[in-house]
C-alpha positions in Angstrom: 0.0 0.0 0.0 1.2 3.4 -1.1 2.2 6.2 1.8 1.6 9.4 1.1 1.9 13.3 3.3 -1.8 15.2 3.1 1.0 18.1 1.8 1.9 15.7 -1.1 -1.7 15.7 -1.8 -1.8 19.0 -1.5 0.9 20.0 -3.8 0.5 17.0 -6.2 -3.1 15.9 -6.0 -3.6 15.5 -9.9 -0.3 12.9 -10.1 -1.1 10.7 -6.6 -5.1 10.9 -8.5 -3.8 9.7 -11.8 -1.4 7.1 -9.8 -4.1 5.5 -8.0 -6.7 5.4 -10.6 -3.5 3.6 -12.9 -2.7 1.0 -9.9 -6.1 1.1 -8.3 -4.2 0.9 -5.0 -5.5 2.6 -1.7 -3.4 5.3 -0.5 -3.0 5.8 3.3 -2.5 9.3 3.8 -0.9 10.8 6.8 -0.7 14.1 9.2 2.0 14.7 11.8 3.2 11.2 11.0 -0.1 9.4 12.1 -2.7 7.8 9.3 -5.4 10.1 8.6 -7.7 9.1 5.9 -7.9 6.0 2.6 -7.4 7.2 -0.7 -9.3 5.3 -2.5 -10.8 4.5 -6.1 -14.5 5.4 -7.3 -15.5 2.2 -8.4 -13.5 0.3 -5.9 -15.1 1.9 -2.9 -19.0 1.4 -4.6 -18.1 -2.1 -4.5 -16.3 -2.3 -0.8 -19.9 -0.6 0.1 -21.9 -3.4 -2.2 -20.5 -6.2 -0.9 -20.6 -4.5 3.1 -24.6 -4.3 2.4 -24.4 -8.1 1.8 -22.6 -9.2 4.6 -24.9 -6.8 7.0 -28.1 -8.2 5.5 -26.7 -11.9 5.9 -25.5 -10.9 9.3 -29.2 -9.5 10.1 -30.4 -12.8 8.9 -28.2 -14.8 11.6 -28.8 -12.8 14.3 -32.8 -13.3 13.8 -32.3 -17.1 13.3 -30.2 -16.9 16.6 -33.4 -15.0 18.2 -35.4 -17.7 16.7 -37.2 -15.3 14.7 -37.8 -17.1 11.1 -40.9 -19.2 9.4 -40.9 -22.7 8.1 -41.2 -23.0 4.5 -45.1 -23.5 4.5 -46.0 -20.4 6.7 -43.7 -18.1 4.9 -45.4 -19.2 1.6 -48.8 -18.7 3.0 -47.3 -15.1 4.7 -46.3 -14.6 1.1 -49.3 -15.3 -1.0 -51.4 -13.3 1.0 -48.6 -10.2 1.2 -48.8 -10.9 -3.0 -52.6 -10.7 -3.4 
């Protein structure tokens, strides 16, 4: 992963842009020496947020499982066809 000053991306923000749109790399960029903020790509952060709606939805599933809150196959059809009608 690429290192970069926030006053490299201050003075050079169209180069470290074009670099990480070439490598599609994050960029970790620092202030007084301590990370600050992910430089990241467009397209690669849409899907880090995608696939994060997934694994929230599939962990809302387990938890109600856990809780014991789910429907057998015939009620949930019968919850179903009268939700569709």
């Amino acid at each position: 992963m690429k290192i970069e000053l926030v006053t490299n991306l201050k003075r050079q923000a169209t180069k470290i842009l074009a670099d990480l749109h070439s490598s599609r790399e994050p960029i970790l960029i620092t202030e007084h020496g301590r990370p600050s903020a992910y430089l990241v790509d467009v397209d690669d952060f849409e899907s880090m947020k995608n696939r994060m709606s997934i694994l929230e939805g599939i962990a809302r599933g387990e938890t109600a499982f856990e809780e014991g809150r789910f429907l057998n196959h015939a009620d949930a059809k019968e919850k179903l066809a009268k939700w569709l009608k």
